[in-house]
N, C-alpha and C positions, 0 to 999 in steps of 0.2 A: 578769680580762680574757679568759684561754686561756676559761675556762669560758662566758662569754659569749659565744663566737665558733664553739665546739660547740655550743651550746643553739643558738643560730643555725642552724647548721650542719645540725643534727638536724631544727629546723622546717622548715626545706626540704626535706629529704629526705623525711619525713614526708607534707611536700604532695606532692612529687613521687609517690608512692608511692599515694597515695590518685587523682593522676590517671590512673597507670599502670592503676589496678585499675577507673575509669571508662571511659575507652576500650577497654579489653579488653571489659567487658558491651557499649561501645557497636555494637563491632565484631560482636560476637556478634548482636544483634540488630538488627544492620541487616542481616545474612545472613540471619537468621530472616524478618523482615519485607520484603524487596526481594529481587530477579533482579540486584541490580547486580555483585557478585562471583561470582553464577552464572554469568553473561553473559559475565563478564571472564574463567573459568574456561573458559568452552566457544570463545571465542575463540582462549584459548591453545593449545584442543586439536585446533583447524583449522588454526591455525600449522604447530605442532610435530610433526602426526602425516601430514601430507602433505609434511614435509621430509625425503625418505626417499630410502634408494636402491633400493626397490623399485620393480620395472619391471612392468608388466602384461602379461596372458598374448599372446603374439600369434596363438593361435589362434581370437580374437575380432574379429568385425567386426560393426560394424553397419550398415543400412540406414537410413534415415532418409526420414519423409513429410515434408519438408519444403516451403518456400515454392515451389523451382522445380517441384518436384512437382503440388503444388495448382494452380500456375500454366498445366499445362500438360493436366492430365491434369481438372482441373475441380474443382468447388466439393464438400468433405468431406461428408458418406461417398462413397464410390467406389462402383462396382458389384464385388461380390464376384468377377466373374471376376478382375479386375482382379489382387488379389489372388492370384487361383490363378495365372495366366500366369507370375510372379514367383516362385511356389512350385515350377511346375513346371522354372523352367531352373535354381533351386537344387541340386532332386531331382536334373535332368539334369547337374549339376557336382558332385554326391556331395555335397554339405554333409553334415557329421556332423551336426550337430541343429540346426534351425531353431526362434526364438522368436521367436511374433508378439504384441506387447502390442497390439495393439488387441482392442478387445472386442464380442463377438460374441452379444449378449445375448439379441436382438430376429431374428426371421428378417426379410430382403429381399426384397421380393415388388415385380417390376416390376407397375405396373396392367393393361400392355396385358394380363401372362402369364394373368389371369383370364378374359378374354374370349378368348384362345386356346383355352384349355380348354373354355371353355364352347359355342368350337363345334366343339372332338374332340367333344365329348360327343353335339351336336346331328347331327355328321356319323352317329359312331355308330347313333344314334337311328335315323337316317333309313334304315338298311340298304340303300343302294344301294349299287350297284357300277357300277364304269366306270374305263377310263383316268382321264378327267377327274377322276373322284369320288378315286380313288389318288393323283394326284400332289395336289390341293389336300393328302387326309391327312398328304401325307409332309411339304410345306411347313411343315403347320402342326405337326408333330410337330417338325420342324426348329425353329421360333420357340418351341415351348416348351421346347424342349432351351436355347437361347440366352439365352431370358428368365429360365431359373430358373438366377439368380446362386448360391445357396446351394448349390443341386446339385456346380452345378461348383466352387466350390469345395471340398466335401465330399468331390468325386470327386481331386481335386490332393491333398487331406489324404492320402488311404486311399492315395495311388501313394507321394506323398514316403515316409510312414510314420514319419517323424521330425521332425513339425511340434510344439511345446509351444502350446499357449492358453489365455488368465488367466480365473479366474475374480476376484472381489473380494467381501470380507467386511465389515460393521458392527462394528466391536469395542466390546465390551461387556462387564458380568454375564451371565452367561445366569442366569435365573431361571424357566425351567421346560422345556418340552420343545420343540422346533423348529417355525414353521411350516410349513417344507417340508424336508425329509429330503432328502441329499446322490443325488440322481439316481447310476444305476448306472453311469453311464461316470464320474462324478465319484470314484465310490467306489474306481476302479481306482489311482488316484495315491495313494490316501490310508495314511497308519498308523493303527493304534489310541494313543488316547494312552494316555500309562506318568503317571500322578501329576501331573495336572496341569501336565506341564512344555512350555507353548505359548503363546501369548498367545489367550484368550479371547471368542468371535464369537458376536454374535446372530443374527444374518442373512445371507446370500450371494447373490451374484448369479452362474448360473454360464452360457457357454455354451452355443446350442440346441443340443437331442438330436444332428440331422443333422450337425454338426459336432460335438461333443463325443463321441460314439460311433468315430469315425475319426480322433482327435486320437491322439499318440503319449501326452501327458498333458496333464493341466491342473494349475497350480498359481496360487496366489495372485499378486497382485499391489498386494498390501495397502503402502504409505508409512508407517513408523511416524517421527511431527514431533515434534522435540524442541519446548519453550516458546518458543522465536523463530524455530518456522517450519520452519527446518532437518532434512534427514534427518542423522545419524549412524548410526543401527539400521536391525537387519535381521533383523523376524522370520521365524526359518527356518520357524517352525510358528505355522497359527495352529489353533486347538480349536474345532471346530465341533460338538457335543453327542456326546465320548466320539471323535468321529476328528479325526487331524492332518493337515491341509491341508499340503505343502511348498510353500515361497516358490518361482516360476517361475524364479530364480538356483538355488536349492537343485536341483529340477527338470533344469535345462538340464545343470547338473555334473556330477549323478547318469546322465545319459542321454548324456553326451557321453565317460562313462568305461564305459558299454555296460553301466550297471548298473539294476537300477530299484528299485523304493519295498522290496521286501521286503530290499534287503543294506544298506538305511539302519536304525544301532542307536542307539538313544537312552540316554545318559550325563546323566539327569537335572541338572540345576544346573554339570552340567560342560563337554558336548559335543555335538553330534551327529558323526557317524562316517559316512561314506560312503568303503566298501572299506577302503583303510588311511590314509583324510584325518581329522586329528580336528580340528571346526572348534569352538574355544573359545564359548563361550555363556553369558548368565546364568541366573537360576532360570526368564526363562523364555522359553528357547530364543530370547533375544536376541543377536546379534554386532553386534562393533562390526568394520564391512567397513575396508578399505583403499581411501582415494580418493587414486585418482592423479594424483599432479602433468601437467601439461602440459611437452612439452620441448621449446627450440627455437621458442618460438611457437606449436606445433603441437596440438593436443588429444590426450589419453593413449589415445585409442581412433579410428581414422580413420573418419569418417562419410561413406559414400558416400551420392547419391541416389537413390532410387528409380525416380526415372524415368530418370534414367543406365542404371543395372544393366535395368530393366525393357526400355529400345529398344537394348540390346547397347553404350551407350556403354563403360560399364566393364562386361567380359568375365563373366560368370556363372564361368568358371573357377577365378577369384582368389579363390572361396570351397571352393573343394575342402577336404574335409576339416575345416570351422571352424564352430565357433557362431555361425551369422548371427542378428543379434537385429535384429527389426524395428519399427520403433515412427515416434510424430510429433511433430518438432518445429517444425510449420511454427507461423505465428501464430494463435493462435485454435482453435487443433488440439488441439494437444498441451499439458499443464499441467507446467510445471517449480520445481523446488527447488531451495533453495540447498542446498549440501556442502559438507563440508571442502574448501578450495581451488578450489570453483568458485560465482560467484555464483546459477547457474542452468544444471541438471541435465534432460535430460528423463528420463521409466519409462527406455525403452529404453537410453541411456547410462547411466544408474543401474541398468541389471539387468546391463550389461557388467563395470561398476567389483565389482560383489559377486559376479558369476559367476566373475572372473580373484580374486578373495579367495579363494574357496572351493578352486578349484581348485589355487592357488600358499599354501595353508596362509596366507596374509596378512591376516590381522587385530589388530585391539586388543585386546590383555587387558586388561580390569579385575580385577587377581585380589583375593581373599576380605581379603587382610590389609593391602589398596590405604587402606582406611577407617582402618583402625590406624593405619596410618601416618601418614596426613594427622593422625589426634586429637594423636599425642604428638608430630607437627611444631608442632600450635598449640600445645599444652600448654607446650613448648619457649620457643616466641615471647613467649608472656606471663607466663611464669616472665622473662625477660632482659626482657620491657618493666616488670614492675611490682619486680621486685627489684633488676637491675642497673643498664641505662638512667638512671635517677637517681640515680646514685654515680660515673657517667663525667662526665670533661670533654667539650665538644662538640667538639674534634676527634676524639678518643677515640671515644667514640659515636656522629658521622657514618662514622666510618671502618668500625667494627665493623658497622653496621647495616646499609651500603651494602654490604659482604660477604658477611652472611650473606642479606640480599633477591638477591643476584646466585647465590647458590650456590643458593636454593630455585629458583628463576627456571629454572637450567641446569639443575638435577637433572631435574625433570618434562619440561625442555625434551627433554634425554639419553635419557629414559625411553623416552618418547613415539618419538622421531624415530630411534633407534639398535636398541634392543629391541621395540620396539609395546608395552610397557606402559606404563597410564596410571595414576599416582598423583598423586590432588588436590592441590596445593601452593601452588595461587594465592590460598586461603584466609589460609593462616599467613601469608604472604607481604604480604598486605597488611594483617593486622594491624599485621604489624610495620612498615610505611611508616607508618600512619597513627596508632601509637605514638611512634614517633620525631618526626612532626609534630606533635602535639599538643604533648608536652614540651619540645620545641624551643620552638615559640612560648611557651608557657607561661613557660617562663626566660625569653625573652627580653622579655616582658608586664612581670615583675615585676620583674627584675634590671637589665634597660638600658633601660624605661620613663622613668625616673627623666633619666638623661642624653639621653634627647634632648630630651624636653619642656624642659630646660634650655637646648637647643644651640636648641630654635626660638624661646626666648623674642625672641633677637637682634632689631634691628628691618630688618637688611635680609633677614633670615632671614624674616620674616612677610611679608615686600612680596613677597616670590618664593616663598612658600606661597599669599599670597593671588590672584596671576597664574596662578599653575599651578590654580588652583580654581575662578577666572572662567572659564578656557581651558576646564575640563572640563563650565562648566555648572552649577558649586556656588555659586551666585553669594550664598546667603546667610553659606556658609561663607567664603568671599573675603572679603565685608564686614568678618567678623567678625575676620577677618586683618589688613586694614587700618585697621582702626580699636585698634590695638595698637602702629601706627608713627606717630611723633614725624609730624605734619603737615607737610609740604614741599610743593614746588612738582614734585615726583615722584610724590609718592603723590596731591595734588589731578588731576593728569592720570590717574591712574590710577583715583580715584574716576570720577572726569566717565565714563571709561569705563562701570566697571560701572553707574554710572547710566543710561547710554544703553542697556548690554544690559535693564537691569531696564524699561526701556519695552518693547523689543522684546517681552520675554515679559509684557508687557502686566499687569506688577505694578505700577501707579502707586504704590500706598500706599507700596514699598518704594523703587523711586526718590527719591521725596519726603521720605524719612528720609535717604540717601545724601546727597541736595543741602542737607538742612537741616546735617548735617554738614561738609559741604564752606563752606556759608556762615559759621558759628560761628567757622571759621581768618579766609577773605577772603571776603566778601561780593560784591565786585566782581570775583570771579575768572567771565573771558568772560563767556555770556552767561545766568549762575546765576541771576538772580533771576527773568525769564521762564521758563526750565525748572521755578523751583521754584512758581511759579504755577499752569504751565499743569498739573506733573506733581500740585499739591494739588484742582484742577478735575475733574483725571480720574480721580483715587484714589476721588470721590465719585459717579463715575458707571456705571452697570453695564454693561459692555463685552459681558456672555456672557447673552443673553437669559435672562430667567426668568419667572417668572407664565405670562402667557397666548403670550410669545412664543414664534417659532420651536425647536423644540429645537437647543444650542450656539448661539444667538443668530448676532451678527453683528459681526464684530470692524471694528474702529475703521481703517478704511482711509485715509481722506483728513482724518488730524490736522496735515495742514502741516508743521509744525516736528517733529512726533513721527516715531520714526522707525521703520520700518515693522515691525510683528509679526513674531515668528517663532514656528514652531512647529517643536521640533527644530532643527532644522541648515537647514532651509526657511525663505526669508524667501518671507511672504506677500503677493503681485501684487494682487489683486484677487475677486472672488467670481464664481464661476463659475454656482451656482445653487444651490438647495434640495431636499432629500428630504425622506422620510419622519421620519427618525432625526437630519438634522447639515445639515452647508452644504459642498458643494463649493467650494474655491478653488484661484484658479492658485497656484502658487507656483514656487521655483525656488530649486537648490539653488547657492549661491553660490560655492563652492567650485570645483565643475567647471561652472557652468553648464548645470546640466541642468533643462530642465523638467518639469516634475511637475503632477498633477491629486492635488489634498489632500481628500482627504473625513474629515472629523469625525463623530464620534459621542460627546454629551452623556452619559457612562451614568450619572453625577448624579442628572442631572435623570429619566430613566427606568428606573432603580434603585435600591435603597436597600439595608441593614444587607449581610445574605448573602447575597442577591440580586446588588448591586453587586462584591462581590468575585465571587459566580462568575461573573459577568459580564466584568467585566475578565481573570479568566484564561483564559475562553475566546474573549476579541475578540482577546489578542495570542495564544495558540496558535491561534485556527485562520489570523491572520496569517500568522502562520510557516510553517503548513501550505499556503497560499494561495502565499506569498512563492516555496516550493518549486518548483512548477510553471512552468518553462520550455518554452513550447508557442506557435507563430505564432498558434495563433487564442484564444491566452488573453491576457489583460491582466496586466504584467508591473507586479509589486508590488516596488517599491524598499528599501522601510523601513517600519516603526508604530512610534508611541510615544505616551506619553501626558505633559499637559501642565494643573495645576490641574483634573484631573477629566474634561480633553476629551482624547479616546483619536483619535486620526490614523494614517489609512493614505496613503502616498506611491506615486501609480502612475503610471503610464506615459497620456502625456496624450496622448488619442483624438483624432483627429479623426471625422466624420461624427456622425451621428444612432440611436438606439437604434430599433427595431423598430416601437415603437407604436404609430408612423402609419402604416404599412405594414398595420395587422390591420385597416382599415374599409374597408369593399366598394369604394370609389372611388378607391381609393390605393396597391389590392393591386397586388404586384411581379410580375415576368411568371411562372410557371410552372418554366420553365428557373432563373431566379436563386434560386428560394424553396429550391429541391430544393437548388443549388449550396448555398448558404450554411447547411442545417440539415444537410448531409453534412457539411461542413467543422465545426460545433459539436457532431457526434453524435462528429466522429474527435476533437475536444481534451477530450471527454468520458469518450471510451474512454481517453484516455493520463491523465488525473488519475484514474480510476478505480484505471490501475493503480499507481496510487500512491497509493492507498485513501485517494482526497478524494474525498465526497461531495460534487455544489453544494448539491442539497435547495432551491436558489429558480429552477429556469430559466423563465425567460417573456422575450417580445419586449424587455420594457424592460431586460433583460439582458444585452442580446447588442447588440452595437453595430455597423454595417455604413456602409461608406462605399463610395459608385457610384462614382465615377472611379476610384479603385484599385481596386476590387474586394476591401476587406479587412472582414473577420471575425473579430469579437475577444468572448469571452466573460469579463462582469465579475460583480466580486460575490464571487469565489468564498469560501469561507469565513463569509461575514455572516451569511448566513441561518440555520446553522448556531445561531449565538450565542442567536438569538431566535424559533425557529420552535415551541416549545412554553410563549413566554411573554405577558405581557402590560405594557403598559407603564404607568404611573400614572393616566394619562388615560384607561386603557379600550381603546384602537386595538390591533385587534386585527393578530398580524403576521403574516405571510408572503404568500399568495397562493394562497387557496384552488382557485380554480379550475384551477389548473395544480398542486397535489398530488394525488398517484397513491392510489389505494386506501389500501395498506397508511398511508401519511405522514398521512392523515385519521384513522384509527384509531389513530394513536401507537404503530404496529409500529415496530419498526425497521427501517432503510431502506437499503438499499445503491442501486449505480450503476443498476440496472434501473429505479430511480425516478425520479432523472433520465429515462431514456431514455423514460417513459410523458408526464414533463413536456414535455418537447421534441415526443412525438407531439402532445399539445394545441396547442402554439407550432405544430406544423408543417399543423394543421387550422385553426387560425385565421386564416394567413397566406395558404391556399390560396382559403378560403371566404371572409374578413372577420368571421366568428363562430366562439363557441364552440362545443365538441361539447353542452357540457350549461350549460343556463342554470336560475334556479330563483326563485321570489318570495320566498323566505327563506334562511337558513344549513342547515338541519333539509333542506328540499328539496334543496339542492343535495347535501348532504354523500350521502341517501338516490340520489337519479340517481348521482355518482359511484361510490357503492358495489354497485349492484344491475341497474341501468340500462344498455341498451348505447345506444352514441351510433349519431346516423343516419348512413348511408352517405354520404360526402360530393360524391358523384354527385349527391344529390338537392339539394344546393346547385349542385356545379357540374358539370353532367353531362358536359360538353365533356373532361373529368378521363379518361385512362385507367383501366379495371380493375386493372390493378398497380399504379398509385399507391395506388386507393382500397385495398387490401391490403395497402400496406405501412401505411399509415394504422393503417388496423386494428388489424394485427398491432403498433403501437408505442401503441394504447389498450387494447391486454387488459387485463382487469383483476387474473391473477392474476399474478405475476412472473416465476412459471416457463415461462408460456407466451408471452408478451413476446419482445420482444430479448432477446437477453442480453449484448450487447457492445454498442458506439459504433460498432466497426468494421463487423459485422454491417448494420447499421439505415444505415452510410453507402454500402457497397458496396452494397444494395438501393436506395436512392437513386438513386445516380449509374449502377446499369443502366436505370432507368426513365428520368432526363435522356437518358441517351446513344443510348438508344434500342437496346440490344445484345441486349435480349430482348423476346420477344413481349408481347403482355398477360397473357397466361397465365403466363408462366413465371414472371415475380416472386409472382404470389399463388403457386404452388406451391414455390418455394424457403420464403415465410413460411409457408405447412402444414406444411412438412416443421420449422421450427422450433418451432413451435407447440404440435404437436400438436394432439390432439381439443380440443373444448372452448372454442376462443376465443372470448375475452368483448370487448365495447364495452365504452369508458366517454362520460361527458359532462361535461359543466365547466359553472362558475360565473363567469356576469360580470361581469367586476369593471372601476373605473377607475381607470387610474391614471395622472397628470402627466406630461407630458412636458420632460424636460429640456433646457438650452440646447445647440447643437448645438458637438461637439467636446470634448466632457467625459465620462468615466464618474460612469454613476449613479451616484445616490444611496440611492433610495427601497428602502430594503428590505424597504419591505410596502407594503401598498396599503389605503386607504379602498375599503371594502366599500359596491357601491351596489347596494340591491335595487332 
């Protein structure tokens, strides 16, 4: 018997041991294969390493273009005096070194400044003399001193003498010799590299001559983003063929400690060195900076504004002596990062947070034998998962594991947040959680399996398995529960129940097994023999169109005694109307009373084997993705789920009518409203943008508008997504040619400027009653969209302002970089044209100025499509193509 009870004994441990030694490879190569313990890894070490008691330098302030700035001083780029005026009361308050991250790539030339010149030139010419003739000269000598922004600023450079300006680099292989060789004022900030110890540039953009020759330096301004976006790094150098660029932080330290580029000494793989600072680094010339916590509420570096310090609100003074870093983070200005401890960072707060690193010696080490440690911490973990672990009791071995997970946890926590070094720990660490899970369950699978399946055999034990299964929606699991307990006049009422759910979800075959069950006890139990009638009538009838019908058919509304569908947690009202893909209907969730518009998608019927499944994972992710965005002029998505095949999204039920009748010449909206309402879906455009949701389907039948309110709601989002490079069984082809952008026809990929050229289409159809481009075929249209510019919409409707037709325009380019580039952008030009706040001229000249050279028309393809009942979002997520 002892012997028996070891052999036993043995075999368990044995198993136990082979599962230890499974989850250890599993663990390993889900680390290999997946970011998900990378992630949980760099998570920890934006925790840990911003819990710190280091304080940042307070000889740092910044400056900031921000929103009141733009607001006040006018729409981004400035006129470069602009710039200098703020340069020169810095100078006149002694700042010790000024850094400006804006970039100054391209010189500024007012238009008038050419026709000045060109009549010094012609006064010149003329070799007269006279009073007269002298004072025009000096005038105009006066307006080109004024107009030429770059000069003056150039001249504010050369007085401060302590201004930094960024150049930016392409990082890359270099694989052969430079297009353009580092300009001679570039070359004065620079080192020679030692060994390749920099990170690696193909290309630069630096600085014009006339500024860059009067700069105090220029240094890089390069963002090195970890895999989720994030800065942590900070290349001090980057290697541009044989010289090292310094990082404008690296730059500002060096020149704030009154030293320059030649007392900086490079400590290959170990350091760079400026005077007697030695700032840790890896092999190549990476640090890991210090990001400062905020105290108080307050941000770790105080941001004043620009145009404060610039009209004397805040004193020029209060910089005496300090690294002013000046930089933007208004909206649409300036681009920002996440960091350790803050969700979004702009350059210039970010050159602060690494400039007080450098100068306060505060950084993260990763030192050389950080790696070692981590390997023999796993090594550790999976020695005690597959050898000890299964020879403890589970008290035993919750207690020990829940110890030694807490002491890796604090170690790196300690490391990180008390020393600044960081050693990996989050690896082993959740080895061993998810060793400890596996075997746990595993015992408890095979060892107390046995006893419960016994404890539920009980029969009131299955009536209150099979209640709790109905409750959750498992209704064949319930069944199968109640049909385990002894027949009562408890569990018949409990039957009748789930019969009635199994109508709802509209399984007749399955009900009609329930009630034949229920009749086999009492026959005459209520009113069972009608139900089991009506419910064998409907098992044989087809509720969900097929053949030639609607796709998702048409559910069974008015069965009398049946009691009304559900899909999901939604009992279904009545049918609202028909698309392209499914059936809207009303419904309403029972619960809180909330109404809902239910749109169905069949993807059954227009999918099949792997098609159908990636189909369905991309109808509930781009749900989810859709569900996400909380915006007034977007349609606010409740729930999806799926039910026998039909996929449902639960949304926010509209009132008013979608656009469609609005685009025919005798029905068109007034001018004022059209502009209102496509600024309001260019702003909910730009806000899911930045939450990187393409729509990929805007057109009129999309966008839902109701007159008496005055409300604006953009639907759909996510659908088009699922099916815009597919076809469905039948042939119909999907999306909406006419309103995809260039690149969207050619199966480029697409981001939010595709929207923004779709919505230009929406916003010429609306104005005109037609499209930009019509065509007799697909072949024509697809060639007009791609090559074609569309006509002036003057010449439809000429009554139309010059700056409307420009903004037009400029939202059909056809290539995307010359386009809008924001929602916000394409509305604020809008709503100057409604409001009437600039000339005619001035909007086309705001859209040149984004534009650039080059801009292209496009035209579109007519298409038609349904119009749906009013007070419902669509349906139709494509459209019958009519040549």
């Amino acid at each position: 018997m002892a012997k028996s009870s070891k052999a036993g004994a043995g075999s368990f441990w044995r198993a136990d041991w082979f599962a230890g030694v499974l989850v250890v490879l599993a663990t390993v190569a889900l680390h290999l294969s997946t970011d998900l313990i990378g992630t949980l890894e760099r998570r920890f070490y934006d925790v840990a390493s911003t819990t710190t008691s280091r304080q940042p330098s307070d000889r740092i302030a910044v400056i900031a273009i921000d929103d009141q700035s733009i607001a006040n001083l006018g729409r981004w780029p400035w006129p470069r005096d602009i710039h200098a005026k703020l340069i020169d009361q810095l100078a006149a308050a002694k700042a010790k070194t000024v850094v400006h991250t804006a970039f100054f790539f391209e010189p500024q030339v007012d238009r008038g400044l050419v026709f000045i010149r060109k009549m010094k030139e012609a006064l010149a010419a003329g070799g007269e003399t006279g009073a007269a003739n002298e004072s025009v000269s000096n005038l105009i000598t006066e307006a080109e001193t004024a107009l030429d922004t770059d000069a003056i600023l150039a001249a504010s450079l050369e007085k401060a003498g302590n201004v930094l300006i960024p150049s930016v680099f392409t990082l890359g292989e270099q694989q052969g010799k430079p297009d353009n060789p580092l300009p001679p004022y570039a070359l004065k900030s620079a080192l020679d590299d030692v060994n390749g110890f920099s990170v690696s540039a193909v290309r630069g953009q630096q600085p014009i001559e006339l500024l860059g020759n009067v700069a105090s330096g220029i240094g890089h301004l390069n963002q090195f983003v970890d895999v989720d976006g994030a800065v942590r790094s900070e290349p001090l150098l980057v290697n541009y063929y044989g010289k090292d660029i310094p990082s404008i932080s690296l730059l500002a330290a060096l020149k704030s400690l009154n030293l320059n580029v030649g007392d900086v000494k490079l400590h290959p793989g170990e350091s760079v060195q400026i005077g007697k600072l030695q700032v840790r680094t890896d092999d190549s010339a990476l640090m890991l900076p210090q990001f400062y916590r905020g105290r108080d509420g307050r941000p770790a570096f105080s941001v004043d504004s620009f145009y404060d310090v610039l009209t004397g609100k805040i004193p020029a003074s209060k910089y005496t002596d300090k690294i002013v870093i000046i930089g933007a983070t208004a909206a649409g200005v300036g681009v920002q990062f996440p960091v350790p401890g803050n969700p979004a960072l702009s350059p210039a707060e970010t050159v602060a947070h690494i400039t007080s690193s450098i100068l306060n010696e505060h950084f993260i080490v990763l030192p050389s034998w950080s790696h070692w440690a981590s390997l023999a911490a796993f090594v550790l973990i999976a020695a005690y998962v597959i050898g000890a672990l299964p020879r403890l009791s589970a008290g035993k071995a919750a207690g020990l594991t829940l110890a030694v997970f807490v002491i890796l946890l604090v170690t790196e926590f300690s490391l990180l947040s008390v020393s600044a070094t960081w050693v990996k720990l989050v690896f082993p660490a959740m080895a061993l959680l998810l060793g400890h899970l596996a075997l746990t369950t595993k015992r408890f699978l095979m060892t107390e399996a046995g006893k419960v399946k016994s404890d539920e055999e009980s029969a009131e034990t299955n009536r209150m398995m099979g209640l709790a299964l109905q409750g959750q929606g498992q209704l064949d699991m319930a069944f199968d529960r109640f049909r385990r307990v002894p027949m009562g006049e408890a569990v018949m009422g409990n039957l009748y129940s789930l019969a009635l759910d199994f109508e709802r979800k509209r399984q007749f075959n399955k009900a009609e097994a329930v009630y034949e069950h229920m009749a086999a006890f009492d026959p005459d139990y209520k009113d069972i023999k009608a139900k089991l009638n009506r419910a064998k009538n409907l098992s044989e009838t087809v509720i969900l169109g097929g053949g030639n019908a609607h796709p998702g058919g048409t559910m069974l509304l008015d069965g009398g005694a049946v009691e009304k569908p559900m899909l999901g947690r939604y009992q279904v009202e009545k049918e609202l109307g028909k698309g392209a893909m499914g059936v809207v209907y009303l419904g309403k969730d029972p619960k809180i009373g909330r109404v809902v518009a239910i749109k169905t998608m069949a993807l059954s019927q227009e999918f099949s084997g792997d098609e159908l499944i990636d189909a369905r994972e991309r109808f509930f992710r781009e749900a989810e993705t859709a569900g996400r965005l909380q915006h007034q002029n977007i349609v606010t998505i409740f729930d999806a789920g799926e039910e026998h095949d039909l996929a449902y999204i639960a949304m926010e039920f509209l009132k008013g009518r979608d656009l469609t009748d609005h685009c025919k010449r005798d029905q068109l909206l007034p001018v004022p409203t059209v502009l209102s309402i496509v600024a309001r879906v260019a702003e909910a455009l730009a806000y899911a943008h930045r939450q990187n949701v393409v729509h990929r389907d805007i057109k009129p039948a999309n966008i839902m508008y109701e007159g008496q309110s005055d409300s604006v709601k953009v639907t759909d989002f996510g659908i088009a997504r699922i099916t815009d490079s597919s076809k469905t069984k039948t042939g119909l082809v999907l999306g909406t040619p006419s309103f995809m952008s260039p690149e969207q026809l050619a199966g480029k990929k697409v981001d939010g400027r595709s929207d923004l050229y779709s919505l230009g289409v929406m916003l010429y159809q609306l104005l005109s009653g037609v499209l930009p481009f019509r065509g007799e075929s697909m072949s024509e249209l697809m060639y007009k969209i791609a090559n074609e510019e569309a006509a002036d919409i003057r010449t439809i409707r000429p009554e139309l302002s010059e700056g409307l037709a420009n903004v037009v325009a400029l939202a059909l380019s056809k290539r995307p970089e010359t386009r809008y580039q924001t929602g916000e952008q394409f509305a604020a030009d809008l709503r100057s044209v409604d409001a009437g706040l600039t000339s005619s001229a001035s909007v086309p000249a705001a859209a040149e100025s984004r534009s650039g050279s080059g801009m292209e028309k496009t035209e579109a393809f007519e298409v038609t499509v349904p119009t749906m009942p009013a007070g419902i979002a669509r349906t139709d997520d494509s459209a019958d193509i009519e040549i």
